[in-house]
C-alpha positions as CSV (number, residue, x, y, z in Angstrom):
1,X,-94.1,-44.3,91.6
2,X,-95.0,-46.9,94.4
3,X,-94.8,-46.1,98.0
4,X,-96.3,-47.5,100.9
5,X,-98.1,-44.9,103.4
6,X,-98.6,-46.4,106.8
7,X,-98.4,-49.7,105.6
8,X,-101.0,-49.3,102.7
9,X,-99.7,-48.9,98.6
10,X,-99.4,-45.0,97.7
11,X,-99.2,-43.5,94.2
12,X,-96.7,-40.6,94.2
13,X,-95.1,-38.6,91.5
14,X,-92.0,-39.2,90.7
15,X,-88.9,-37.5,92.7
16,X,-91.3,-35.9,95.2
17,X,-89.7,-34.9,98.6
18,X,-90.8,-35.9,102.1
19,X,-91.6,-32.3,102.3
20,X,-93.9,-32.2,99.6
21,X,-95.6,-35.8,100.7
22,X,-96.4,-34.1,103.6
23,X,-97.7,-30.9,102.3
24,X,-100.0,-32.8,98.8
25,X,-101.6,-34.9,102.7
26,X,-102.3,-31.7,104.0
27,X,-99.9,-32.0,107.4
28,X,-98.2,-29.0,108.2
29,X,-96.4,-27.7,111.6
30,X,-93.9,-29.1,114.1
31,X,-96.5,-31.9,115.7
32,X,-95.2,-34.6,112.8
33,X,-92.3,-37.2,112.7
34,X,-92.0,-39.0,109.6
35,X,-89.7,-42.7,109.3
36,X,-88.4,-43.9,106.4
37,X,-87.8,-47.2,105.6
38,X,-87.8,-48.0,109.7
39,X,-85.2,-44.8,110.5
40,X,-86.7,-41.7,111.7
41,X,-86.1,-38.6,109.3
42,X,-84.8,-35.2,111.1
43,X,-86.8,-32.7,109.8
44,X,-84.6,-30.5,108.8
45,X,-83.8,-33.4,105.8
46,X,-87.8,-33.3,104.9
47,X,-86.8,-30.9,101.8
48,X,-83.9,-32.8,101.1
49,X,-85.7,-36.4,101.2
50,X,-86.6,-37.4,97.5
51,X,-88.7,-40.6,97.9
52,X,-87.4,-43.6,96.2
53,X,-89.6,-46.8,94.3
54,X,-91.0,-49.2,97.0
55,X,-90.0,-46.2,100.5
56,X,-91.6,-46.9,103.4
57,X,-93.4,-43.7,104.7
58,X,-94.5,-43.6,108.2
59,X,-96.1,-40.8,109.0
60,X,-97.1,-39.8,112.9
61,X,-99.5,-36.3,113.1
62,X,-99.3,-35.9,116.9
63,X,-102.9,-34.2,118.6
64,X,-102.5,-32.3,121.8
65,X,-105.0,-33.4,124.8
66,X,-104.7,-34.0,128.0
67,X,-107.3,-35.3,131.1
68,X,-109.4,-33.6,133.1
C-alpha cells in the first residue's frame, strides 16, 4: 500500500500499525512524535494506528544537544 513518509511515496504492507512503521525504520524510544494526516498521534494510539491507502506519515526523531 501507498503512503507518503515525510512528504516522499512509501511502500508499506498492508494493515501495518504506526507502531510497526516505526519499528520496520528502526526508531525506537520516547524522543519521536509521529502526525498523521496533519494531526499529531498520542503515542499511546501508535499500536492501535493501522495505516490507511494514501496516510500522510510525519515522522519527527528528536536528537538531544545543547551549546557550549
Amino acid at each position: 500500500m501507498q503512503i507518503s513518509l515525510n512528504g516522499k511515496p512509501y511502500e508499506s504492507a498492508d494493515g501495518m500499525t504506526v507502531a510497526q512503521l516505526l519499528k520496520h525504520l528502526g526508531i525506537e524510544g520516547n524522543r519521536v512524535a509521529v502526525e498523521l494526516n496533519l494531526n499529531i498521534l498520542p503515542k499511546q494510539e501508535y499500536a492501535t494506528t493501522a495505516l490507511k491507502e494514501e496516510d500522510q506519515v510525519e515522522v519527527v526523531h528528536f536528537v538531544g544537544g545543547g551549546t557550549k
